[in-house]
C-alpha positions in Angstrom: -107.7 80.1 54.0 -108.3 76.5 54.8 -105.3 75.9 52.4 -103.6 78.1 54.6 -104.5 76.6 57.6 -103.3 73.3 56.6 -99.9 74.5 56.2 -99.2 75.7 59.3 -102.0 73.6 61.5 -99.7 70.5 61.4 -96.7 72.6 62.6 -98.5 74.0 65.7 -99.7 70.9 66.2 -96.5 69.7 66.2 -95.4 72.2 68.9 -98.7 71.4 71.1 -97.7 67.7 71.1 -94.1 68.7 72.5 -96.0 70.6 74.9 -98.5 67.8 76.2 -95.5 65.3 76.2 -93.6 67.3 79.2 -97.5 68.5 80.8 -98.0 64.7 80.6 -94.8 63.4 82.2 -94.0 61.3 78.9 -90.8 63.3 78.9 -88.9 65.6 81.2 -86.8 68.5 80.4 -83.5 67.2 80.8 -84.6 64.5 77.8 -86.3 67.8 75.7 -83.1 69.1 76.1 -81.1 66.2 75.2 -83.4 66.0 72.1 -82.6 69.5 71.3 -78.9 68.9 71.2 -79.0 66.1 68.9 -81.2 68.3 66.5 -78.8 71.4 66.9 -75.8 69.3 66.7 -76.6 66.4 64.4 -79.9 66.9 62.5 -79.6 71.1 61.5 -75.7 71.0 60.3 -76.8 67.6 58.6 -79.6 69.1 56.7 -77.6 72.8 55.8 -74.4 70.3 54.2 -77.8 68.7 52.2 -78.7 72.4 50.8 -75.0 72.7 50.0 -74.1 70.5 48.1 -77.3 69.7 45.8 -77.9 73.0 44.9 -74.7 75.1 43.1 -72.9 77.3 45.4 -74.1 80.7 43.5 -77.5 79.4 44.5 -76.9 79.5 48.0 -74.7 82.1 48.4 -77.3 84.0 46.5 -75.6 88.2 46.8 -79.2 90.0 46.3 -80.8 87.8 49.1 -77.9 87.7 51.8 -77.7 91.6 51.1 -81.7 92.8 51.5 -82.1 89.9 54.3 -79.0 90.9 56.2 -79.9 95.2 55.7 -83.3 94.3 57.2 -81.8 92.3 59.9 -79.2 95.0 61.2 -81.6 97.6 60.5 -84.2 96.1 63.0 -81.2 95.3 65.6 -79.6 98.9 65.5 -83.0 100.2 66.1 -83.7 98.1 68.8 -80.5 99.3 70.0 -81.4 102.7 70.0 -84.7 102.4 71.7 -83.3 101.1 74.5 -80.6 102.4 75.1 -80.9 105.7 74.3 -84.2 106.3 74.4 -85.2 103.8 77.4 -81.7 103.6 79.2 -81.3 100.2 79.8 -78.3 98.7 80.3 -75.9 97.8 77.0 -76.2 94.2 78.1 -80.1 94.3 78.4 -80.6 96.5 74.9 -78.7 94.0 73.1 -80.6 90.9 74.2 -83.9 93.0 72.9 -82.2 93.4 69.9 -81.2 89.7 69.1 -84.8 88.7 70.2 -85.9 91.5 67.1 -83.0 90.5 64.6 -82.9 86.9 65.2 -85.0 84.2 63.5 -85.7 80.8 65.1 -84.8 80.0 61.1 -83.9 76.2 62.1 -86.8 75.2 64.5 -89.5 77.3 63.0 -89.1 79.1 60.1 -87.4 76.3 57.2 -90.5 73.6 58.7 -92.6 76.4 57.6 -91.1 77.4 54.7 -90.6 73.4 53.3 -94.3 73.4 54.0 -94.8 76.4 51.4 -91.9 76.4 49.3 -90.6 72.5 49.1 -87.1 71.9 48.8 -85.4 75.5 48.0 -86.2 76.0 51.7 -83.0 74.4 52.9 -81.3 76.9 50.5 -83.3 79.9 52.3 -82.5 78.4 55.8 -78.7 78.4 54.9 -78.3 81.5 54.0 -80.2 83.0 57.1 -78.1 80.5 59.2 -75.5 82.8 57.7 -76.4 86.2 58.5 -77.9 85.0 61.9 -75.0 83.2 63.4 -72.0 85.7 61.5 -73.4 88.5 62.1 -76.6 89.3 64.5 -76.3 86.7 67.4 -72.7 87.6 67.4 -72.9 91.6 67.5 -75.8 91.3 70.5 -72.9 88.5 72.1 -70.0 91.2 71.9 -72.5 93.8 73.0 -73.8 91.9 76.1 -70.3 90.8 77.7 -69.5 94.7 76.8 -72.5 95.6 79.0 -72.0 93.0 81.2 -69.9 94.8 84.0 -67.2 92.3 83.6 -64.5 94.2 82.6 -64.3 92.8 79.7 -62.7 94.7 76.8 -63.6 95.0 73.1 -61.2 92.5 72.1 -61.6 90.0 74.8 -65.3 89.7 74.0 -64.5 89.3 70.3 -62.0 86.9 70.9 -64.7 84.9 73.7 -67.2 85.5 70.5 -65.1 83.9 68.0 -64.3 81.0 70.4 -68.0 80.1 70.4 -68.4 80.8 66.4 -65.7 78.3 66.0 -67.6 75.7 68.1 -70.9 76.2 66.7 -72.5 73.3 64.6 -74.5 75.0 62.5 -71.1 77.3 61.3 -68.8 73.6 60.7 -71.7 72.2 59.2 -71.6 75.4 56.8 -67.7 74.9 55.8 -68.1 71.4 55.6 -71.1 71.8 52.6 -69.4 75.0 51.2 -66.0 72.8 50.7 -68.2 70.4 49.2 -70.3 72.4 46.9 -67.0 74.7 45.8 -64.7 72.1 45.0 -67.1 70.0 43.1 -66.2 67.0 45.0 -69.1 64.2 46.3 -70.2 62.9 49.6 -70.1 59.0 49.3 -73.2 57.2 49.4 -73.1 56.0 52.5 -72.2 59.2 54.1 -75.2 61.1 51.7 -77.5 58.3 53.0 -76.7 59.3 56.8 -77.1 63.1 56.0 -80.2 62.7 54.4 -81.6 60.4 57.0 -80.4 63.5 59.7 -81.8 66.1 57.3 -85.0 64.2 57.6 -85.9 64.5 61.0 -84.5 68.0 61.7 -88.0 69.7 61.1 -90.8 67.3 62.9 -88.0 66.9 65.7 -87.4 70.3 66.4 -90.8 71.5 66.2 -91.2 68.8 68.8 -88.3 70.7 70.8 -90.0 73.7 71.0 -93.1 72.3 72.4 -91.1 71.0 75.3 -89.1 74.1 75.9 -92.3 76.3 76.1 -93.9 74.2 78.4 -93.5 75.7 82.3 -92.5 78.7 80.9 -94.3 82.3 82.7 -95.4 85.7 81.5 -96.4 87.9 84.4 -95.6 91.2 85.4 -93.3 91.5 82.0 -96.0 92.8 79.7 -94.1 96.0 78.5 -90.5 94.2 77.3 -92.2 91.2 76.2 -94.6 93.5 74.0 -91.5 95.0 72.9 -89.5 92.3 71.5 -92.6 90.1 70.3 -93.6 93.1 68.7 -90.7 93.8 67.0 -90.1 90.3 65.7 -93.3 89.1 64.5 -94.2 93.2 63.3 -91.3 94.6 61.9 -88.6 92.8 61.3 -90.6 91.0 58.3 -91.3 94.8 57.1 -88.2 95.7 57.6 -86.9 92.7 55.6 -89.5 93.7 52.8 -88.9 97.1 52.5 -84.6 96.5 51.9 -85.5 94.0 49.7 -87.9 96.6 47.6 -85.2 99.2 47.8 -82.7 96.7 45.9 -83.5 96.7 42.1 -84.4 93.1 40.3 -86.7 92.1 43.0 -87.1 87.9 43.0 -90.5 87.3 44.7 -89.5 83.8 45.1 -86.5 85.2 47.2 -88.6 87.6 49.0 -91.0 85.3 49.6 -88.6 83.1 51.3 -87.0 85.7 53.7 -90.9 86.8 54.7 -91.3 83.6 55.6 -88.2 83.4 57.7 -88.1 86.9 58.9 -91.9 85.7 60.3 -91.0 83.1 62.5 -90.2 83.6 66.4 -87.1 84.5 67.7 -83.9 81.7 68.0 -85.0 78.5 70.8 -81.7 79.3 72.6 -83.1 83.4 73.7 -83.8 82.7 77.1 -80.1 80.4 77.4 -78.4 83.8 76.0 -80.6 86.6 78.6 -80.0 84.3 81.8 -76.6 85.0 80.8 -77.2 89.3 81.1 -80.0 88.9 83.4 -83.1 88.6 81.4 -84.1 84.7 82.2 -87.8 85.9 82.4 -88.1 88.4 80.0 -86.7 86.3 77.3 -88.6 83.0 78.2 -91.8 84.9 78.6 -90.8 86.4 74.8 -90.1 83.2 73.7 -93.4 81.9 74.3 -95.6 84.6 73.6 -93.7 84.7 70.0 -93.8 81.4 69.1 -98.1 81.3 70.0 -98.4 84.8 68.4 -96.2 83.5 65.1 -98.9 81.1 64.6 -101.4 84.2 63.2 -98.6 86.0 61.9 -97.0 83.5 60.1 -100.7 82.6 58.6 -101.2 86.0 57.3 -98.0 86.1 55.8 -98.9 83.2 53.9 -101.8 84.3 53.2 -100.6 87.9 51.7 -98.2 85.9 49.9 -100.5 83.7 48.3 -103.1 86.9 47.7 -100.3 88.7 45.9 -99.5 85.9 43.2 -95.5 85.4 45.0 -96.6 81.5 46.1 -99.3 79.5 45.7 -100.7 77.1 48.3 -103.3 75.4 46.1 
């Protein structure tokens, strides 16, 4: 357990020094923020064209693991969907932000730091796959959802089209073409250009970690107990089983692959939840989700380690 524990003590302890640098006045949030946009910008698409193109593209674009990690995924989110929605009647727009904050693994902030703890380098593999699934497919079914919901009158292909507008944008996604070009055509990065990527790659876990710290810091949790409960509950709890079990129902089960997507599957929901419910009217809910996952994830993520060490799939001695 101590093994354990010094895995994922220095990540926490990352977070708590983000956290003591805004409660101390050594930073404010506009600079958090500003560090934020250089990770999601410059640091996570850096480190994702790194994965791409050292490892072969059949590697990364690994069929069994995108299927059982993406079934688990949309399983969680259409039952989140249903829950409430039909079962709570909330509105579309509210029942989809539940969903993402279910579906949706903080995989770049949290979960590869963890994993590159546990697993070493394959973990930029895992966390470009999962950047995959997470921005192609979850964040932007809840996003379609949400301006459906959101009394706009928007229509179904308005909000795809708004959708697809933000896809194209998004850093992570160019940062994904640019590695899969790479890695497909066989072709090299120059040195020079390698050396900046790598030096990017680099700081894209301690930094962000750092990130989150900041961005939880302020942050409040009253009166919200039932939705936060909810949603923390359903991302810490189930979405890793849910992730398990589609991976057990596929046949020629990797336990290096499954380890990888519990470890993912484990970590809080994406640093950007609160940004998206301001949006639909959930500011509150999602920040006080936010924070409440990412303290809680620190005994989940443990025990998954732990369970994953106990069962022979890793080994963290």
């Amino acid at each position: 357990m101590l093994a354990i524990l010094g895995i994922t003590s220095p990540i926490f302890l990352l977070i708590g020094v983000g956290y003591l640098a805004m409660l101390g006045g050594i930073v404010t949030r506009p600079q958090v923020q500003g560090v934020g946009t250089f990770v999601l910008y410059c640091a996570l698409p850096a480190l994702v064209i790194r994965a791409l193109t050292q490892h072969p593209l059949q590697e990364v674009l690994n069929p069994h693991y995108l299927l059982a990690y993406g079934l688990g995924s949309v399983a969680i989110f259409a039952g989140a969907l249903l829950l409430t929605r039909r079962l709570q009647r909330k509105p579309l727009s509210a029942s989809a932000m539940h969903a993402m904050g279910m579906a949706a693994s903080n995989s770049g902030f949290v979960g590869y730091p963890v994993a590159a703890m546990v697993l070493g380098s394959p973990a930029a593999v895992f966390l470009a796959m999962n950047m995959l699934i997470e921005n192609l497919l979850i964040i932007p079914a809840a996003l379609i959802l949400g301006e459906l919901g959101n009394h706009s009158g928007v229509g179904f292909r308005e909000a795809l089209r708004q959708t697809a507008t933000r896809l194209a944008r998004n850093p992570i996604l160019i940062g994904l073409t640019v590695g899969v070009v790479f890695s497909a055509s066989g072709l090299t990065l120059p040195g020079p250009v390698a050396k900046t990527i790598d030096m990017l790659a680099s700081a894209a876990a301690p930094v962000a970690l750092f990130v989150i710290g900041g961005t939880l810091y302020g942050l409040r949790t009253r009166g919200m107990a039932g939705d936060v409960g909810q949603i923390v509950l359903g991302k810490l709890i189930l979405h890793p089983l849910a992730v398990l079990l589609a991976f057990l129902s596929l046949p020629s089960l990797d336990p290096f692959l499954l380890a990888g997507a519990l470890l993912f599957a484990s970590a809080p929901m994406i640093s950007v939840f609160p940004i998206f419910g301001q949006r639909y009217g959930l500011a509150g809910v999602s920040a006080a989700a936010l924070m409440m996952a990412t303290l809680a994830s620190f005994v989940t993520i443990s025990l998954t380690i732990w369970l994953l060490d106990t069962s022979g799939m890793i080994a963290t001695h």
